[in-house]
C-alpha positions in Angstrom: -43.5 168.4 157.6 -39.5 168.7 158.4 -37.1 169.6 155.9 -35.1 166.7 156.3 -35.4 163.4 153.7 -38.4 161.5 154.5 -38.7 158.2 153.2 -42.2 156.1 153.1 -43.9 152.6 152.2 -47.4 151.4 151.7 -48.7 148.6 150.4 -52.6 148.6 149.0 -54.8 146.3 147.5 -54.5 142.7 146.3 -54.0 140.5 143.0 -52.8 142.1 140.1 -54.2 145.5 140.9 -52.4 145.9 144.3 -50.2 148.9 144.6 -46.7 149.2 146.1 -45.2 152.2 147.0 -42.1 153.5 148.2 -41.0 157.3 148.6 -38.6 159.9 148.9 -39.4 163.3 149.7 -36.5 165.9 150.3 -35.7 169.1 149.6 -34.0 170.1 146.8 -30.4 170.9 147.1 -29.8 167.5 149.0 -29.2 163.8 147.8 -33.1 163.3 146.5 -32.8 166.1 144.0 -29.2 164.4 143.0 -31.2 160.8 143.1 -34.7 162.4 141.3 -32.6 164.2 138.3 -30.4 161.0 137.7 -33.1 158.9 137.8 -35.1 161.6 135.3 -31.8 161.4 132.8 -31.3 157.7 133.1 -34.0 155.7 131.4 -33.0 152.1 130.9 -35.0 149.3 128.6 -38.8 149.4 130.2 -38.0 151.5 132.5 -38.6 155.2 131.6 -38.9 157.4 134.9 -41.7 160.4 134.2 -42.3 163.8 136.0 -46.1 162.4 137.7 -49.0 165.3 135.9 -52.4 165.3 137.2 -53.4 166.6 133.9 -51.6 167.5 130.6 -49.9 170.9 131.7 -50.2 169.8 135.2 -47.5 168.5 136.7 -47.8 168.0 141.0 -46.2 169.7 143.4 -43.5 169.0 144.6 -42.2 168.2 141.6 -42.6 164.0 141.4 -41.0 161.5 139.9 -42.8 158.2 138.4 -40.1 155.4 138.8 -42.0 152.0 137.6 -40.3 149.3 139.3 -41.8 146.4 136.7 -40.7 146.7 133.4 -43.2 147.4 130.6 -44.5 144.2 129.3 -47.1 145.2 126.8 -49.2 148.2 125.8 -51.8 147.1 128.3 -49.3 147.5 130.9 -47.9 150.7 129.9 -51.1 152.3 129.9 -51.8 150.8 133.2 -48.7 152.6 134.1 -48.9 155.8 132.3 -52.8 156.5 132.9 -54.1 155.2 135.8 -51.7 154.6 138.5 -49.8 157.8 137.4 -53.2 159.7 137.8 -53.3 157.9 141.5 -50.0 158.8 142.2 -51.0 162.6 141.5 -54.2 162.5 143.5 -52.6 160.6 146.2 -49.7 163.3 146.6 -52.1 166.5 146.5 -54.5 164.8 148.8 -51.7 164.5 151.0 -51.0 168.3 150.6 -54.2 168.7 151.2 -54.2 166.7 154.9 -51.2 168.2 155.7 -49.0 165.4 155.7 -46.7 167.5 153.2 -46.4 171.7 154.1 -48.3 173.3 150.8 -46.2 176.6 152.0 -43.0 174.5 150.8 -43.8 172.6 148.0 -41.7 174.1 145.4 -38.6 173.6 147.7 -39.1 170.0 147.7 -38.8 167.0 145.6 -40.8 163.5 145.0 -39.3 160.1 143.9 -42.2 157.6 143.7 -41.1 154.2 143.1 -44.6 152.6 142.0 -45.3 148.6 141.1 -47.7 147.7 138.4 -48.0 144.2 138.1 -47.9 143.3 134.1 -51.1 141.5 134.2 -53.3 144.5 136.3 -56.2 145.3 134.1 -58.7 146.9 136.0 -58.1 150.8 135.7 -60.3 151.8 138.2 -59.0 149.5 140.6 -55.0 150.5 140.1 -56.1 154.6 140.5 -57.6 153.7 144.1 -54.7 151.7 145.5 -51.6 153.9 144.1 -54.0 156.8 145.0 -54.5 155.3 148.9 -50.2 153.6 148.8 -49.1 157.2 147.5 -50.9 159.0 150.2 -50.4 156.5 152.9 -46.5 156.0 152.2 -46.0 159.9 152.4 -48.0 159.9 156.0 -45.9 157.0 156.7 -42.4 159.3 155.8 -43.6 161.9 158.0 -44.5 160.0 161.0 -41.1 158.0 160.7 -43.3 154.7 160.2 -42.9 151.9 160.9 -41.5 152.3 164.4 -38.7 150.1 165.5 -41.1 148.6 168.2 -43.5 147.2 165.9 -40.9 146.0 163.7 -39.0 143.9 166.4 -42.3 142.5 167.8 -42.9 140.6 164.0 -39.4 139.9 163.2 -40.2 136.0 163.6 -43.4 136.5 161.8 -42.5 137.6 158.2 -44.3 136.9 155.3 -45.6 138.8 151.7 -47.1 138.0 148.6 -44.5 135.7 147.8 -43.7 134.1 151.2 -45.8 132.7 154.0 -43.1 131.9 156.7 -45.1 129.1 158.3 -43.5 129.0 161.6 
């Protein structure tokens, strides 16, 4: 794991329950501790960034921010939010400490933005933990290996599609 500003994507799951994930992971001193204590300071209507905590008193290392990219729609959905794909979000980033995809020997120099989607209607718990756990994990891999590479990107340019566009050429 560099020191430089690593920045990650991963998409898991499907329906409500599916996970996306974007990161940032930098070191602090640099732009994504500027970007990660703005966010922190800035809440706006639905949209109330958290430091991610594995458990009460346990907040992950490197330091992470939770930035939900839906707005809060109902309790259901806040606690969607809040409990389990937080709790993901946390396993996710330690098991990628653990794997080595992040150096454990620098954690405290380094900082976490998380930008996590929870669709307003998921409702399965169980199912929202596993995909943020697997998108958080995945998009930090993803940061380190400098994924996607432009190769693969060129090759499906005329191929695009997503959950809310099938480009049927």
């Amino acid at each position: 794991m560099t020191r430089a500003t690593q920045y990650g994507e991963a998409f898991v799951g499907s329906g409500a329950e599916a996970a996306h994930l974007n990161t940032v992971l930098g070191p602090k001193g640099s732009a994504a501790e500027v970007a990660w204590t703005t966010a922190l300071a800035t809440p706006r209507d639905g949209h109330a960034s958290f430091v991610v905590c594995l458990q009460p008193n346990l907040a992950v290392k490197p330091m992470t921010l939770f930035i939900n990219k839906a707005k809060i729609e109902s309790e259901t959905h806040a606690a969607m939010t809040w409990g389990p794909a937080q709790a993901g979000v946390a396993t996710g980033v330690l098991e990628a400490i653990a794997a080595g995809v992040i150096d454990p020997a620098i954690v405290d120099d380094l900082v976490l933005l998380a930008a996590v989607w929870v669709a307003p209607l998921a409702a399965d718990a169980d199912l929202v933990y596993d995909n943020n756990r697997i998108a958080t994990h995945e998009a930090l891999s993803n940061g380190t290996q400098g994924l996607p590479r432009l190769d693969d990107l060129l090759a499906a340019r005329h191929r695009p599609f997503n959950g809310y566009y099938l480009n049927k050429a």
